[in-house]
N, C-alpha and C positions, 0 to 999 in steps of 0.2 A: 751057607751064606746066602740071602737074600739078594739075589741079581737079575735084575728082568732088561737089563741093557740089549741082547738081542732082540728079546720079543719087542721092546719099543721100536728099535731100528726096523727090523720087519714090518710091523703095524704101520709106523709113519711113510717108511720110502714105497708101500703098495698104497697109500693113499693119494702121496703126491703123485705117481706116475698111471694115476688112472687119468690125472689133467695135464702132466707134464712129461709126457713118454720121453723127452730128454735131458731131464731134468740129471745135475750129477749131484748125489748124497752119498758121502762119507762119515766115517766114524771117530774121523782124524782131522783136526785144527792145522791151522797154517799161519805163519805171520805175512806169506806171502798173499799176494790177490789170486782166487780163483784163476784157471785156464777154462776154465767150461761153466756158462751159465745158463740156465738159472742154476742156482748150487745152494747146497744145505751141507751144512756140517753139523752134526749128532753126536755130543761130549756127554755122558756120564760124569757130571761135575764131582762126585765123592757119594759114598754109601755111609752113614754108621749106627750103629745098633743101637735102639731104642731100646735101655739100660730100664726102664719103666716096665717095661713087658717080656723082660728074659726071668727064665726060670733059675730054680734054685743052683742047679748045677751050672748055668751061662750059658743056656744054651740062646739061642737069638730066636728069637717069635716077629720080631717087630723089626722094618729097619729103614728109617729113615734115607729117599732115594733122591737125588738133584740132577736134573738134566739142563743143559744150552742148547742151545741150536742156533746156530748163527745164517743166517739167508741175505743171499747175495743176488741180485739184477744187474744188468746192464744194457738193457734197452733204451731205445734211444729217446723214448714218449712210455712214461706209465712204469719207471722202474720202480718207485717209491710202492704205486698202486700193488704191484705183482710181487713186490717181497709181505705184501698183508697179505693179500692173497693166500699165499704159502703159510705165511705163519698161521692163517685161518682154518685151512685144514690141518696142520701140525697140533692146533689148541682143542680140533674136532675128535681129532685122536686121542689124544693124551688126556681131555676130559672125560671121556668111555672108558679111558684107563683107569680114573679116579686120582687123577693129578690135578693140581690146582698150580694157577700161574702168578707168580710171584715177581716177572718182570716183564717187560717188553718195552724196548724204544728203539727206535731209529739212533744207529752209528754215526758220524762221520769218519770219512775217508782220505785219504793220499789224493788218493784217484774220487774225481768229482761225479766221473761217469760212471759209477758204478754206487749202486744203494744197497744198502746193509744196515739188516736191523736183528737186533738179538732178543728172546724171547729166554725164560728159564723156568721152569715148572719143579715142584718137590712134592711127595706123597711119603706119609707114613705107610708102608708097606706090610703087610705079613706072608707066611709061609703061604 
C-alpha cells in the first residue's frame, strides 16, 4: 500500500519548527479549540488506488494521496497574517513533494480570537 503519511508529517513539523520551536502539530483532528498555539493539525484525508495504473494481477503502482491541515493563531495583532505564514511553509514542503494545492481559505470560528484556516493538497502517487 502506498502511504507517505509519516514521511509528510516529519517533512512538514521540521520545517515549521525551524521558525516556530513551539509550535504544537498533530496528526489528530479535534472539534474542540486548540490548548496550545500556534497549532497545525496534519489529516491524511483518504488514500485510493489509481485503478488506471495497477497491474494485471491488482497489484497498486499508483495511488491517489489527500491531505488537510488545518492551522490555528491566537495572537492578539497578526493571527490572520501568521496562519499564512505557516500554511506558506507547509505549501513549501508539500510542493518539493510534488503535491499540488487544491484548497485554502480562511475558517470562521466560535472563538473570534483565534484564526483558522485549512489548506488541502492531493498528488497521484507511486511506489
Amino acid at each position: 500500500m502506498i502511504d507517505h503519511e509519516n514521511k509528510v508529517f516529519e517533512l512538514v513539523s521540521e520545517k515549521l519548527r525551524e521558525t516556530y520551536e513551539d509550535i504544537y502539530i498533530t496528526q489528530r483532528t479535534s472539534e474542540n479549540i486548540p490548548l496550545q498555539f500556534p497549532c497545525v493539525y496534519i489529516i491524511q484525508k483518504g488514500t485510493s488506488v489509481n485503478t488506471m495504473f495497477s497491474t494485471f494481477d491488482q497489484r497498486e503502482n499508483v495511488a491517489i494521496e489527500n491531505y488537510q491541515f488545518e492551522v490555528f493563531s491566537n495572537l492578539n495583532i497578526g493571527r490572520e497574517k501568521q496562519t499564512k505564514e505557516i500554511v506558506s511553509h507547509i505549501n513549501d514542503v508539500m510542493d518539493s513533494l510534488g503535491y499540488y494545492r487544491s484548497f485554502n481559505e480562511s475558517i470562521s470560528n466560535s472563538d473570534s480570537s483565534i484564526s483558522r484556516r485549512i489548506v488541502r493538497f492531493t498528488k497521484n502517487n507511486s511506489i
